[in-house]
C-alpha positions as CSV (number, residue, x, y, z in Angstrom):
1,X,16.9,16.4,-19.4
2,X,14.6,19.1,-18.7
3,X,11.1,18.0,-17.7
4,X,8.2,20.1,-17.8
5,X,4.4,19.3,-16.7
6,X,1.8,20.8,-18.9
7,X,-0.9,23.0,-16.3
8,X,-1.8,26.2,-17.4
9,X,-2.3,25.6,-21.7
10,X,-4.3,22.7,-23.6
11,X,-4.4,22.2,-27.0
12,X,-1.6,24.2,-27.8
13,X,1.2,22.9,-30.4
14,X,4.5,22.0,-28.6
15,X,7.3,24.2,-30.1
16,X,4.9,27.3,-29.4
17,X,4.8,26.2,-25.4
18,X,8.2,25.5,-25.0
19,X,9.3,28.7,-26.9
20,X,6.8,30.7,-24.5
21,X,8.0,28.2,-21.3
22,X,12.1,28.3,-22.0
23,X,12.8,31.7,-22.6
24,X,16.8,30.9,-23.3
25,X,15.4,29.2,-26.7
26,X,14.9,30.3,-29.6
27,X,12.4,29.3,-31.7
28,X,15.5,28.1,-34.4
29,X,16.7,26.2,-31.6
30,X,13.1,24.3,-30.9
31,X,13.1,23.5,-34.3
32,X,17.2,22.1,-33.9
33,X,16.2,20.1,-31.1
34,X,12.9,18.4,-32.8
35,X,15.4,17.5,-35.5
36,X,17.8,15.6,-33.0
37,X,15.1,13.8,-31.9
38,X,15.6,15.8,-28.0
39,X,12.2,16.5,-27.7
40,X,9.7,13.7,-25.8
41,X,6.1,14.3,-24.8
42,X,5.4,11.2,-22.2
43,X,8.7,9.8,-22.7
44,X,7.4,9.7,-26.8
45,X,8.6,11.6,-29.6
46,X,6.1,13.8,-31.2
47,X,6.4,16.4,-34.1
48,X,6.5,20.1,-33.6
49,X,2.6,20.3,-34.8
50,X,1.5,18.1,-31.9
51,X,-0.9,19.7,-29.4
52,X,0.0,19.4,-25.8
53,X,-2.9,18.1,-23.5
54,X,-2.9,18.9,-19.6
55,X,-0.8,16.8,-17.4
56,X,1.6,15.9,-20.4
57,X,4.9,15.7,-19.3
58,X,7.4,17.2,-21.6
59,X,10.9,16.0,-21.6
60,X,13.6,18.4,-23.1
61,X,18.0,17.5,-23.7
62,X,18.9,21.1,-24.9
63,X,22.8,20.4,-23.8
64,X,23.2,20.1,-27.9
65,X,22.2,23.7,-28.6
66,X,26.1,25.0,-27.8
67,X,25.9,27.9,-30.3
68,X,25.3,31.2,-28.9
69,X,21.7,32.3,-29.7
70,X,23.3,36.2,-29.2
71,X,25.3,35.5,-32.3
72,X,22.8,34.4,-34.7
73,X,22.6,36.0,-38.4
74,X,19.7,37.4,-39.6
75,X,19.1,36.3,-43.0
76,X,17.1,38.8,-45.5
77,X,14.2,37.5,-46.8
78,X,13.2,38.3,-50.3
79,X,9.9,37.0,-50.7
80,X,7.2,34.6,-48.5
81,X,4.2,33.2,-49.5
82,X,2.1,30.0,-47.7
83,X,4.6,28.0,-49.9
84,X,7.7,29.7,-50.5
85,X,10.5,31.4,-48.7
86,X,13.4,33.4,-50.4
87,X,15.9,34.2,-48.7
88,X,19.5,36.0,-49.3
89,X,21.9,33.3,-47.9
90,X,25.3,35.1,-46.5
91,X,28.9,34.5,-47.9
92,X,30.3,31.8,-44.8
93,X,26.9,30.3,-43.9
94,X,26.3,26.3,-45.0
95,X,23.0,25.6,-46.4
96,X,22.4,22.6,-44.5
97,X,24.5,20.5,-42.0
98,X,26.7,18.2,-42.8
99,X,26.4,16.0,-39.6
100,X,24.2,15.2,-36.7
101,X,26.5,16.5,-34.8
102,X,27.1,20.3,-36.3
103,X,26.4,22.9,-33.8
104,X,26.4,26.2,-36.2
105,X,23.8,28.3,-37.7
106,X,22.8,27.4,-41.5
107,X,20.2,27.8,-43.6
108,X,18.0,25.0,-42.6
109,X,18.5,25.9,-39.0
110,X,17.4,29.6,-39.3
111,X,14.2,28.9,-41.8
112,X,13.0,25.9,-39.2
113,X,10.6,27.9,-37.7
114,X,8.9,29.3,-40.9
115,X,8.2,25.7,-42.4
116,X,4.6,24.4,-42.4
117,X,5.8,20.3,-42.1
118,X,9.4,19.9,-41.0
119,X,9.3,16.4,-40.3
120,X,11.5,14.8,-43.1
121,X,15.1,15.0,-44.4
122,X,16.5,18.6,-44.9
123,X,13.3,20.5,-44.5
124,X,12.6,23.5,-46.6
125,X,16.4,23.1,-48.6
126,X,15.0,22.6,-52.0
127,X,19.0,24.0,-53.3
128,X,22.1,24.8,-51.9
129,X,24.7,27.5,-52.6
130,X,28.1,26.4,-51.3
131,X,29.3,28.1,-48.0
132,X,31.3,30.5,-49.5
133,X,28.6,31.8,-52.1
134,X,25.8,34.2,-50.9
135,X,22.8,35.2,-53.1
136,X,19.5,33.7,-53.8
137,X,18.1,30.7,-52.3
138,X,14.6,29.3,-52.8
139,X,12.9,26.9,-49.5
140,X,9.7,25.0,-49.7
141,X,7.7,25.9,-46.5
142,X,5.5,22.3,-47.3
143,X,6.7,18.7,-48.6
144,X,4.3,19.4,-51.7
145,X,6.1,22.6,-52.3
146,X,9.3,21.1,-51.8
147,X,8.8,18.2,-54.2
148,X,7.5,20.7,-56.8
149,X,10.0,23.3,-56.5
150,X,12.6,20.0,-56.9
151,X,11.4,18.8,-59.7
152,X,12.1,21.7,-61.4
153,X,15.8,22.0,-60.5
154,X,15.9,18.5,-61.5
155,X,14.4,18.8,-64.8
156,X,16.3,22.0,-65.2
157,X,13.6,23.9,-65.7
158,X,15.0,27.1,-63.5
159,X,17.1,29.9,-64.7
160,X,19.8,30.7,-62.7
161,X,22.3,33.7,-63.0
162,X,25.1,34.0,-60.9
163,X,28.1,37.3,-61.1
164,X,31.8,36.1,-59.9
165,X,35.1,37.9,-60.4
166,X,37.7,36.2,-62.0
167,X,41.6,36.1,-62.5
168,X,42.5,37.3,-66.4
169,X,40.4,38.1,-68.8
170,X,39.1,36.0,-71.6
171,X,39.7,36.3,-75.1
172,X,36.0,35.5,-76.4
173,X,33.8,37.2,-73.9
174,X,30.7,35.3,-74.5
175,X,30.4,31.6,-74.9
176,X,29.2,28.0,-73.6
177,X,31.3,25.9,-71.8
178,X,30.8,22.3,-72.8
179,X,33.0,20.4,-70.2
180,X,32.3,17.0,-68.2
181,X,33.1,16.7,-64.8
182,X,33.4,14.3,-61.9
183,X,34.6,13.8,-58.5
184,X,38.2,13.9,-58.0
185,X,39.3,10.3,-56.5
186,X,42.6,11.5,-55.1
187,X,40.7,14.2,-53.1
188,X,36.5,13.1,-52.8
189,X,36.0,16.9,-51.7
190,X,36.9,18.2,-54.9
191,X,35.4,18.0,-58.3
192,X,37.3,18.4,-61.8
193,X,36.9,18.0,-65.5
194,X,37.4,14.3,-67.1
195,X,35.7,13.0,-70.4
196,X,34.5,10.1,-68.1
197,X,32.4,12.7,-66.3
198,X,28.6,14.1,-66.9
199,X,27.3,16.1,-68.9
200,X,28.2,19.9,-67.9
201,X,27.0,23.3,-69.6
202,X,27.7,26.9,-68.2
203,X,27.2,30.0,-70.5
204,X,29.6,33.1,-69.5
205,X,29.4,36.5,-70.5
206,X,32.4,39.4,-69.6
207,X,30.8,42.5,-68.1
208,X,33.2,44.1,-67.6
209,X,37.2,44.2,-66.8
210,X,40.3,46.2,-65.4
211,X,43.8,45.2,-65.7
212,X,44.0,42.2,-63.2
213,X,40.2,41.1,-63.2
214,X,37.0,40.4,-65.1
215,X,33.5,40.6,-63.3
216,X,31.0,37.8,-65.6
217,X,28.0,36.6,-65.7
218,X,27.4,33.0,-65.8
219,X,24.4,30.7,-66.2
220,X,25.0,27.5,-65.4
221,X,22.6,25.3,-67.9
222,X,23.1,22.1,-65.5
223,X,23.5,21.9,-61.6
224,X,26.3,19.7,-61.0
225,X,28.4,20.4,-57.7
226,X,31.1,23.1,-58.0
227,X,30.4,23.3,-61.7
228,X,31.0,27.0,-62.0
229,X,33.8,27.1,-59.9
230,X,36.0,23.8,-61.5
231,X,35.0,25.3,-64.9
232,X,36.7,28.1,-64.6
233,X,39.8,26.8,-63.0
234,X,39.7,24.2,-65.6
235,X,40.6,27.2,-68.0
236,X,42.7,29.1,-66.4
237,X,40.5,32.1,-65.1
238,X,39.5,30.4,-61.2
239,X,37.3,32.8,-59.3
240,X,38.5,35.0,-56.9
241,X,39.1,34.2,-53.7
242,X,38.4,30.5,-54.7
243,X,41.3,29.1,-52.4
244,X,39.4,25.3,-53.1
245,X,40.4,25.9,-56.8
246,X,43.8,27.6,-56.9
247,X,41.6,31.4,-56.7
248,X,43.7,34.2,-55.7
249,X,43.4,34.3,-51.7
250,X,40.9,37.1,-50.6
251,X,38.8,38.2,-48.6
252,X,35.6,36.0,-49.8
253,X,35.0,33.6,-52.8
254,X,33.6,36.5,-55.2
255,X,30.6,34.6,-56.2
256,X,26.8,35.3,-55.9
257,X,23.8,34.0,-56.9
258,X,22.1,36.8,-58.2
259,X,18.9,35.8,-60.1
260,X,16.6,32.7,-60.2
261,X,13.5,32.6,-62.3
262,X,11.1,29.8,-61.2
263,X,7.5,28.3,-61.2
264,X,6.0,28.7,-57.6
265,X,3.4,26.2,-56.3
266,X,0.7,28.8,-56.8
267,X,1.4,28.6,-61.0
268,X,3.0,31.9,-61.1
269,X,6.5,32.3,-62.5
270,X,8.7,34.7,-60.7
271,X,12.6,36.5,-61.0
272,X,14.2,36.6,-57.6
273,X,16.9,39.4,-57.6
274,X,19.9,40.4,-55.2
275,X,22.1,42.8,-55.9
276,X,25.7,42.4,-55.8
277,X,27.5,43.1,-53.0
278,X,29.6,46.1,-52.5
279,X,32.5,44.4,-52.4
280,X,32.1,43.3,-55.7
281,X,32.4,47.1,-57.5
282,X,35.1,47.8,-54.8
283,X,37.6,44.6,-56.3
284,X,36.6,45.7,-59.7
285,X,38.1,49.5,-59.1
286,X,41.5,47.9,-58.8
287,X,43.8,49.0,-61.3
């Protein structure tokens, strides 16, 4: 462990010191480290808010940051407000880890430094997009924006529109699909349709098509895990590049979150927009 004695600054918060003091982290990494509880101030574990005092002696393990800081994404933001961050998450990137343990960039690792409290479960990650979706991504900067901004995803009270290409084309080209789904037993990674499922609603409408593909809009009306993508396998039209779901292997899963219309904290509803990638229009040449 690392050990530092505080004698030049007082009353200065600790991520800021060791971010000015350890010049090979970065101020992601800080916020990794307060997270994996590798931090100690007096041999004592203290929150990134805490104000150093002179003569404290800070104790730092930074042998779990393995990830090359060099190699880091730079995620767009969209928007930022004292409550909010948007942010346009990257096809490949998870939105959170999945273990203590998990040494890559994600979402909640690259936003650590924005948030105003960190100090509880998943900070900021009020959503997720699966790894292989980019688009639009709402974080709470506060625990009181975060419960907020959750409540609303919970009460389905956000709009969300995503575009993905798709296998075939569909006979109707604008309708709700009503179909249940549930974890898959035989493989707890997976998700399918089954009566004994809940409740599942996504509305699609064709955009347009060429003679292998259709590009789609689709709104899912409830927020269950994969629902977009085990809908559409369910009827024979999997996404792109959906290699979970029997998608035609490509470069990417072609599927992106492109709108979300939501209440902020400050009362003001607002329509997050990213465009859709490139490669998008490039697929949908094919002929």
């Amino acid at each position: 462990m690392h050990k530092l004695i505080v004698s030049k600054s007082e009353n200065i918060r600790i991520d800021k010191y060791l971010a000015d003091e350890i010049k090979d982290l970065t101020r992601s990494d800080i916020a990794k480290l307060f997270t994996k509880n590798q931090i100690l101030v007096n041999d004592l574990l203290v929150k990134p808010s805490y104000k150093l005092k002179l003569g404290d002696s800070v104790g730092v393990d930074y042998q779990v940051i393995k990830f090359d800081a060099k190699n880091q994404v730079e995620i767009p933001i969209l928007y930022e407000d004292k409550d909010v961050l948007v942010i346009e998450k990257p096809a490949g990137m998870l939105s959170h880890s999945k273990g203590k343990e998990n040494q890559e960039q994600t979402v909640e690792t690259t936003i650590a430094t924005k948030l105003v409290e960190s100090d509880y479960n998943r900070a900021g990650i009020v959503h997720r997009l699966d790894r292989a979706t980019s688009g639009v991504m709402i974080c709470a900067k506060t625990r009181e924006a975060y419960k907020s901004l959750q409540n609303q995803f919970s009460q389905r009270k956000v709009t969300k529109v995503y575009y993905a290409i798709l296998s075939g084309h569909f006979e109707i080209k604008s309708a709700i699909i009503d179909l249940p789904i549930m974890r898959d037993q035989k493989n707890k990674s997976r998700f399918k349709v089954d009566s004994r499922g809940k409740s599942s609603l996504t509305r699609y409408t064709v955009i347009s098509e060429n003679s292998k593909y259709s590009l789609v809009e689709l709104e899912p009306k409830t927020g269950r895990t994969h629902q977009l993508r085990v809908h559409l396998k369910y009827l024979k039209h999997p996404i792109v590049g959906d290699n979970f779901y029997e998608g035609e292997p490509s470069d990417r899963l072609y599927l992106h979150a492109a709108k979300l219309s939501i209440k902020l904290p400050s009362g003001e509803t607002k329509i997050f927009e990213s465009e859709i990638p490139k490669t998008f229009g490039e697929k949908m040449q094919y002929n």
